[in-house]
C-alpha positions in Angstrom: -49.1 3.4 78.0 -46.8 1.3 79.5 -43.4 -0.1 77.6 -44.3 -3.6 76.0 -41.1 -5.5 78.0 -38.3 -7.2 75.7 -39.1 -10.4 74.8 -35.5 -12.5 74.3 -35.2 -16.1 73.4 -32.4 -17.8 74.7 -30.7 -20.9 73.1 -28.6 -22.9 75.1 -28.4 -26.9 76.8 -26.6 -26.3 79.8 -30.0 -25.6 82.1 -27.5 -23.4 84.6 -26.9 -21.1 82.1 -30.1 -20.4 81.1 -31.1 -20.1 84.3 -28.2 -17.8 85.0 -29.5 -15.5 82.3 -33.0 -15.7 83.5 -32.2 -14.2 86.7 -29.8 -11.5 85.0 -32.2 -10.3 81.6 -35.8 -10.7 84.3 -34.1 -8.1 86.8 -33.5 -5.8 84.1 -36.8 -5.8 82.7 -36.9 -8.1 80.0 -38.7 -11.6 79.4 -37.1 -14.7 78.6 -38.0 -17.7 76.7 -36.1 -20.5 77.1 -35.0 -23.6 74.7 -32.3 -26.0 74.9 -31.8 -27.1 70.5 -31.8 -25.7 67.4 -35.4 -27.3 66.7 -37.2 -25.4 69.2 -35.4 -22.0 69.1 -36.8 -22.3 65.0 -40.2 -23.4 66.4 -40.1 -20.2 69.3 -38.9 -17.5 66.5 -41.2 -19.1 64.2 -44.4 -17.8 66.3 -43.1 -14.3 66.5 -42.7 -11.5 68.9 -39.5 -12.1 70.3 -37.0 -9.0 70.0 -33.8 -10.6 70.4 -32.3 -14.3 70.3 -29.2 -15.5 72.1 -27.9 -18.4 71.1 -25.2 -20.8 72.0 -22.7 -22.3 69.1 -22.7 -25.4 70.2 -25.3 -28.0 71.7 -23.7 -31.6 71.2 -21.9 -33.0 74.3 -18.2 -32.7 73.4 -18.7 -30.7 70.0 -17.0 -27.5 69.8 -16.7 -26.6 66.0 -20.0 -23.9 66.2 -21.4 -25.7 63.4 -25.1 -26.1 64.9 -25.0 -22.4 66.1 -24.3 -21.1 62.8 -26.8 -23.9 61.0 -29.4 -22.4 63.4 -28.3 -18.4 63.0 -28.7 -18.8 59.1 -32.0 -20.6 60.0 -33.2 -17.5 62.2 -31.6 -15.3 59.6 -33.9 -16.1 56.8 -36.9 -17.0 58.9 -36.9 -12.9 60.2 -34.3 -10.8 58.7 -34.9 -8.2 61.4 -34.2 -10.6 64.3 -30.9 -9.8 66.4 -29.2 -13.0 67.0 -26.6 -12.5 69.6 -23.9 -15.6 69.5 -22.5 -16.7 72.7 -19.6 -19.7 72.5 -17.8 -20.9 76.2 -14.4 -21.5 74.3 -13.1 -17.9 73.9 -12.8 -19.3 70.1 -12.5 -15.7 68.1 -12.5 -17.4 65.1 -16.2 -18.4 65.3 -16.9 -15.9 66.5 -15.9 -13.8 64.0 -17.9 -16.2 61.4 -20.8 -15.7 63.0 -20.6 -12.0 62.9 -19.8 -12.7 59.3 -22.9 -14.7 58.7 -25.4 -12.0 60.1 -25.3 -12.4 63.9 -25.1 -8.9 65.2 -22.7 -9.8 68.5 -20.9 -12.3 70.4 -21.0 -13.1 74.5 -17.8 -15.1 75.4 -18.7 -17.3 78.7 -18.4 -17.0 81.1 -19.8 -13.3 80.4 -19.5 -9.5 81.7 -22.9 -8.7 83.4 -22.7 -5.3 82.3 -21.9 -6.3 78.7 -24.4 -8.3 78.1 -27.3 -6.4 79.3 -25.4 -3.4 77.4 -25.6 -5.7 74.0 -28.9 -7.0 74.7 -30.8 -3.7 74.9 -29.1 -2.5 71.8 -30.1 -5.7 70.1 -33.5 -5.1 71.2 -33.6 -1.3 70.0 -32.2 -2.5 66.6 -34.4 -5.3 65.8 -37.5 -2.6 67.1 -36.0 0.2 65.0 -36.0 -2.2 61.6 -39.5 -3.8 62.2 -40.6 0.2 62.8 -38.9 0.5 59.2 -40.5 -2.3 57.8 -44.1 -1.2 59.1 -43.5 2.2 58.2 -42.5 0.9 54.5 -45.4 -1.1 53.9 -47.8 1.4 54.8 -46.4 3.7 52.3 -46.8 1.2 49.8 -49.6 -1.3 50.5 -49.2 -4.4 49.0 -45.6 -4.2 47.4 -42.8 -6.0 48.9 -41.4 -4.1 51.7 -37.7 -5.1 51.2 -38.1 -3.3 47.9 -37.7 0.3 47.6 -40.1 2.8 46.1 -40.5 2.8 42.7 -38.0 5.0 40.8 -40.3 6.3 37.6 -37.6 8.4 35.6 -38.4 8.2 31.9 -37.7 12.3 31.3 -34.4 13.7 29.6 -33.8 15.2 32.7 -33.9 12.5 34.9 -31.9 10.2 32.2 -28.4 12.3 34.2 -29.6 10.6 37.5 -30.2 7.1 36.2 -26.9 7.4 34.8 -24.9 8.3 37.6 -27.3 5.5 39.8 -26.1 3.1 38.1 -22.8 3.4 38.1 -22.2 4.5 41.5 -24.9 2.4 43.5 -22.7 -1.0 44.3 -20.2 0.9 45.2 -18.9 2.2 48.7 -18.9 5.8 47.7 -20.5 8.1 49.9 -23.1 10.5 47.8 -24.9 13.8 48.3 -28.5 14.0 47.2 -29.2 17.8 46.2 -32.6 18.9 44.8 -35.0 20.7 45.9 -37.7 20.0 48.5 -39.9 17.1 47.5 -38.2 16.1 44.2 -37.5 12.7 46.1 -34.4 12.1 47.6 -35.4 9.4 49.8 -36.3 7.3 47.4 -33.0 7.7 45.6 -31.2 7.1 48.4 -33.3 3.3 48.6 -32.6 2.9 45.0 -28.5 3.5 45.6 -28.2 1.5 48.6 -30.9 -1.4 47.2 -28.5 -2.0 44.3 -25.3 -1.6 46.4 -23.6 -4.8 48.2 -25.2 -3.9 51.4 -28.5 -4.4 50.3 -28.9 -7.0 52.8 -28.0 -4.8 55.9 -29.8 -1.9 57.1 -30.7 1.6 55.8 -30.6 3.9 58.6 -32.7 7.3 58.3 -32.1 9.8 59.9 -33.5 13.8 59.9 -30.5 15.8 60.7 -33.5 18.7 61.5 -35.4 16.3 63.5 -33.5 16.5 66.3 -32.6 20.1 69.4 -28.8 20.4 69.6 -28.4 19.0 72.6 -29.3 15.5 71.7 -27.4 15.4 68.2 -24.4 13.3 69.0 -26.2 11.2 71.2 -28.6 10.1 68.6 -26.1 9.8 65.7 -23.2 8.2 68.2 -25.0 6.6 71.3 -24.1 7.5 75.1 -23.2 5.2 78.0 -25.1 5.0 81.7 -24.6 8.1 83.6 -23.1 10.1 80.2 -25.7 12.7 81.3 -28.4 13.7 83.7 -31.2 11.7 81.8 -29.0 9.0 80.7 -30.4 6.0 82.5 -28.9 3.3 80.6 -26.6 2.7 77.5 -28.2 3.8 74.4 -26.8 2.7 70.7 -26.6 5.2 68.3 -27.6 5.3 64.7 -23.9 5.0 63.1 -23.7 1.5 64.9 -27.5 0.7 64.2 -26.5 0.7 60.5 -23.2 -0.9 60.9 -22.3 -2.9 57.8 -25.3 -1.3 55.7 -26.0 2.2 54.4 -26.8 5.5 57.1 -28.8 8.2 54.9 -28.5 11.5 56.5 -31.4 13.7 55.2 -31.0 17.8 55.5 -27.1 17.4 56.1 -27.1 21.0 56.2 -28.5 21.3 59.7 -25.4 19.7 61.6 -24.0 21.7 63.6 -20.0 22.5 63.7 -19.5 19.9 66.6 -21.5 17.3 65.2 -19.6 18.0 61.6 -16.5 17.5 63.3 -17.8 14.1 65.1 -18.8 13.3 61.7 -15.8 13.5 59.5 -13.6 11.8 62.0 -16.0 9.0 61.6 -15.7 8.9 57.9 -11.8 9.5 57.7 -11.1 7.3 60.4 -14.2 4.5 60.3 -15.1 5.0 64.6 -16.4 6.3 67.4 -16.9 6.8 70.8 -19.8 7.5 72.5 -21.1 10.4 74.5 -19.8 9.9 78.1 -17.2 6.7 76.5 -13.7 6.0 76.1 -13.6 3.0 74.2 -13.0 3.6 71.0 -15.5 1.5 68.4 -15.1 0.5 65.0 -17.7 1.1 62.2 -18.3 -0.3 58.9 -21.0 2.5 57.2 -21.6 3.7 53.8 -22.9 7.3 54.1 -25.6 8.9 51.6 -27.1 11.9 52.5 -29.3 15.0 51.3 -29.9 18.5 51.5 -31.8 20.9 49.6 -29.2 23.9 50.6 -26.2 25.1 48.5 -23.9 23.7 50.7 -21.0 25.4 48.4 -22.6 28.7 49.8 -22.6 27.2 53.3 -19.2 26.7 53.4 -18.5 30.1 51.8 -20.4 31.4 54.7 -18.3 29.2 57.5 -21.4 27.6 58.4 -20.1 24.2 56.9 -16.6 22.9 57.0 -15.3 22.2 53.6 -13.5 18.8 54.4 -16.7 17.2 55.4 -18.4 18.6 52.1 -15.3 16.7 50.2 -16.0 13.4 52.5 -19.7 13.3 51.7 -19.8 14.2 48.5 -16.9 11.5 46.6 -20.2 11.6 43.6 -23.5 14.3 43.9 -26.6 12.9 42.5 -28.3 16.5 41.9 -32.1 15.9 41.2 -34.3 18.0 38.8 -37.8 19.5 39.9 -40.9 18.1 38.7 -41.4 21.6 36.3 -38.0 20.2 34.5 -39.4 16.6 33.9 -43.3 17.0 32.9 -42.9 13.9 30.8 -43.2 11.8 34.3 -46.1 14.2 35.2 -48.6 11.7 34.2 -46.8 8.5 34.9 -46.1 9.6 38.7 -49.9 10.6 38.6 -50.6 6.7 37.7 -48.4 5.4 40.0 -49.9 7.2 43.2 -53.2 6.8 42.4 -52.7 3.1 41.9 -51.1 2.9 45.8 -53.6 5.2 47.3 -56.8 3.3 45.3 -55.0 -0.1 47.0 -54.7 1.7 50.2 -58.2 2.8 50.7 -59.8 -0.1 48.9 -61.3 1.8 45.5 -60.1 0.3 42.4 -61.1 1.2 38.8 -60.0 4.9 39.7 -58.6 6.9 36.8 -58.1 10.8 35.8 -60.5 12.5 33.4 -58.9 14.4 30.8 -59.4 17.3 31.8 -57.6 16.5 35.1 -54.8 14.9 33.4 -54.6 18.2 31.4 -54.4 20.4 34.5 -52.0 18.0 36.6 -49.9 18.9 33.2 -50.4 22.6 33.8 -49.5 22.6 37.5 -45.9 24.1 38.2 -45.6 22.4 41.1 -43.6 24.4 43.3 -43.9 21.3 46.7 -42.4 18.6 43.6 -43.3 15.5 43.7 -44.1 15.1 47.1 -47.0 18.0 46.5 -47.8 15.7 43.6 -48.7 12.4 45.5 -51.0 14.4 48.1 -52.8 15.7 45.6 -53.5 12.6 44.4 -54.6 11.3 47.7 -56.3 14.1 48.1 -58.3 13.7 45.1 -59.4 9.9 45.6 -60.6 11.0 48.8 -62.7 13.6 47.4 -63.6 11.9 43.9 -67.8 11.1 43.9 -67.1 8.6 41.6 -64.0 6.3 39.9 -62.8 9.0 37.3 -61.3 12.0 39.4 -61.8 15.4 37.9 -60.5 18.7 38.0 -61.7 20.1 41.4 -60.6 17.2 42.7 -57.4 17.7 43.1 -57.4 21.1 44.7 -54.8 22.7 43.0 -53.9 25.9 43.7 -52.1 29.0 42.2 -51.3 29.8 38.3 -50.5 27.2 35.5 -47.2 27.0 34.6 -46.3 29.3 31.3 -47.5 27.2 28.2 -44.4 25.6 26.6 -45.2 23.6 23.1 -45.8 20.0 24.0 -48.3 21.3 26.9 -50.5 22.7 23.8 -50.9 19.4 22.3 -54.7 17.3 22.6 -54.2 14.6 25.4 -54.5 11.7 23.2 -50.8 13.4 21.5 -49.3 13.6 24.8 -50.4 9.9 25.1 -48.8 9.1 21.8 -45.5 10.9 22.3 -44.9 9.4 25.9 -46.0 5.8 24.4 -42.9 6.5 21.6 -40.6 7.7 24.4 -40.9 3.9 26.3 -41.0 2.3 23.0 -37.8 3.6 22.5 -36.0 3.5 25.4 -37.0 -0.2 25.5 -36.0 -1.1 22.1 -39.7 -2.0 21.1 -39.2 -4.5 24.4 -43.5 -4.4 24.6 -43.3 -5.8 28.3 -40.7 -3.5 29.4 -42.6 -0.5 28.0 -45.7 -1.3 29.7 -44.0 -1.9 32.8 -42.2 1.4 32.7 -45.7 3.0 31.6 -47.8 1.6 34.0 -49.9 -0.3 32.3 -50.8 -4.3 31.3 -49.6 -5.8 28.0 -52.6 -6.2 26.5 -53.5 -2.0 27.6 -50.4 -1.0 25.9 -51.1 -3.3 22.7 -54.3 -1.6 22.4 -53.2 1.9 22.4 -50.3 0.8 19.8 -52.9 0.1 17.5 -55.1 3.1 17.9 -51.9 5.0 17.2 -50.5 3.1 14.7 -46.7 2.3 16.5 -44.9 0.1 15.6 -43.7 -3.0 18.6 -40.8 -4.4 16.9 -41.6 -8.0 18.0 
């Protein structure tokens, strides 16, 4: 299938200079709407699909003060947060320039403009306002009808994850870079979304990236960019994902995998805040708050030499070590709740619940694959589930219970009970917060503090 062309609004009165850029974005590739005020650029972004928006600061005759530029950027800003809004100003005036940038454009084209430059910024524009809508997409589909700016739901109401919450909390709005550690599954990502949604850069991007998704040859590339001609298959300029997530968050997943040239491109980064890219001179500055993750003792990695120790020191300023789903079967049945809510939305089946007996045995399960292992068993089950109350050999489960501890011996409706007292207590008797945190509606969590005879503290 052939590549869907850039579509680029431009945003400019001067009907030479539109036409100039026309000629120059058309012959590399790219379509161009054009408008000449504030009015119809909102109108044109308002309809969608355009990947990129270059606008000019100023469109009254003898009015130089950028005020309508940036009256229309914050317009285009909160119309689509994902847009790329490129300023461009004739008067070589850094100053707005710079307030743009500090007002969410992503760049700024001085006129009369480099050629090379532009189509250079363009194209990255385009790739970053493709990469976030991919995000975006991606995010949804994970979690039908939830708000996609939001991350995933954090359900932690264990003594073992209460450590986690802790350290969350404290650390999130800060700049700190953290290391996730935890086994495979136990859900890293989503702490990662929980650190940098409560952080200051919550409006910027999160940047993912698989540190074992990529061959060697293509690491530095990927994580720093290249320029035309940097190697054989290097067509154009490409922006990497350090500068894709320039003034928000860059989560590096399996961290271990780096090799020792990319971990020495990657702590000059963070002691020194820039880059070049592959094939580049110029030196460019970054503004990136670094989480990432691994499920390997890096501590033994650098015992071995196969990690250098200064970059351990750089990424880990606070370690967020995550329990496995064995260590927190309190959440067992919550997490349960939660996925079979978002799978019952996704596949249109509502009124689903577990039978007992499958709550029991999702109880019993050690669950070597965490939670991860967890929420496909629960799709799994919906998909095979006759009717709305999943059973047993539904979920598919596979290899011995895990050994019997106490609480695991208890009837269900006991469990039920003790896990009702937990949220009534963390919440302070807070009825609404309780239900929230359990999963359930008021007037559900009312009824089963009468049948066991707890106490709400209204």
């Amino acid at each position: 299938m052939a590549a869907v062309k850039p579509r680029i609004l431009v945003a400019d009165d001067q009907p030479d200079v539109v036409e100039a850029l026309r000629l120059l974005l058309e012959s590399d590739g790219c379509v161009l709407e054009a408008v000449y005020g504030p009015e119809e650029a909102l109108d044109r972004a308002g309809r969608g699909g355009i990947d990129a928006a270059l606008i000019d600061l100023n469109y009254t005759r003898d009015t130089t003060s950028g005020r309508e530029g940036l009256d229309l950027l914050a317009k285009l800003r909160d119309l689509d947060g994902t847009l790329p809004v490129v300023v461009m100003t004739a008067w070589g005036s850094v100053e707005s320039a710079v307030e743009a940038m500090r007002r969410g454009a992503r760049d700024y084209i001085e006129k009369p403009w480099d050629n090379d430059r532009l189509l250079d910024t363009v194209r990255n524009q385009v790739r970053l306002g493709r990469a976030l809508r991919r995000s975006r997409t991606a995010e949804r589909e994970r979690h039908p009808g939830g708000d996609s700016t939001m991350p995933p739901r954090l359900i932690a109401t264990s003594s073992a994850m209460a450590p986690v919450l802790r350290i969350i909390e404290r650390v999130a709005p800060s700049d700190a870079n953290v290391l996730i550690t935890g086994e495979h599954g136990t859900g890293k990502e989503v702490v990662a979304r929980h650190v940098h949604a409560a952080s200051t850069r919550h409006g910027a991007p999160l940047v993912t990236v698989n540190m074992g998704g990529f061959a060697e040859g293509i690491f530095e590339s990927e994580l720093f960019g290249h320029v035309k001609g940097a190697f054989t298959d290097a067509k154009e300029g490409r922006v990497g994902y350090f500068e894709l997530a320039d003034g928000g968050t860059l989560f590096l997943d399996e961290i271990a995998n780096a090799s020792a040239r990319v971990q020495a491109k990657l702590l000059r980064v963070l002691e020194r805040g820039d880059l070049r890219r592959v094939g580049s001179s110029t030196v460019r500055r970054v503004d990136v708050r670094v989480l990432s993750a691994t499920n390997a003792r890096l501590d033994e990695a650098v015992s071995r030499g196969d990690f250098r120790e200064d970059l351990l020191y750089r990424l880990n300023t606070v370690e967020i070590a995550l329990p496995p789903l064995r260590d927190r079967p309190e959440d067992i049945p919550l997490l349960a709740s939660h996925f079979l809510g978002l799978q019952a939305a996704r596949y249109d089946r509502p009124g689903m619940a577990f039978s007992p007996e499958a709550t029991t045995a999702l109880l019993a399960h050690p669950w070597p694959g965490n939670v991860r292992e967890l929420e496909h068993a629960v799709e799994r089950a919906l998909l095979m589930s006759a009717d709305l109350e999943i059973q047993v050999e539904d979920l598919g489960l596979r290899g011995p219970p895990r050994q019997s501890a106490p609480w695991e011996e208890l009837k269900l409706s006991e469990v039920e009970r003790m896990l009702i007292e937990k949220a009534m207590d963390r919440h302070d008797g807070n009825v609404s917060r309780a239900a929230r945190r359990l999963g359930l509606s008021r007037s559900a969590l009312y009824r089963r503090l009468e049948r066991y005879e707890i106490g709400s503290g209204l």
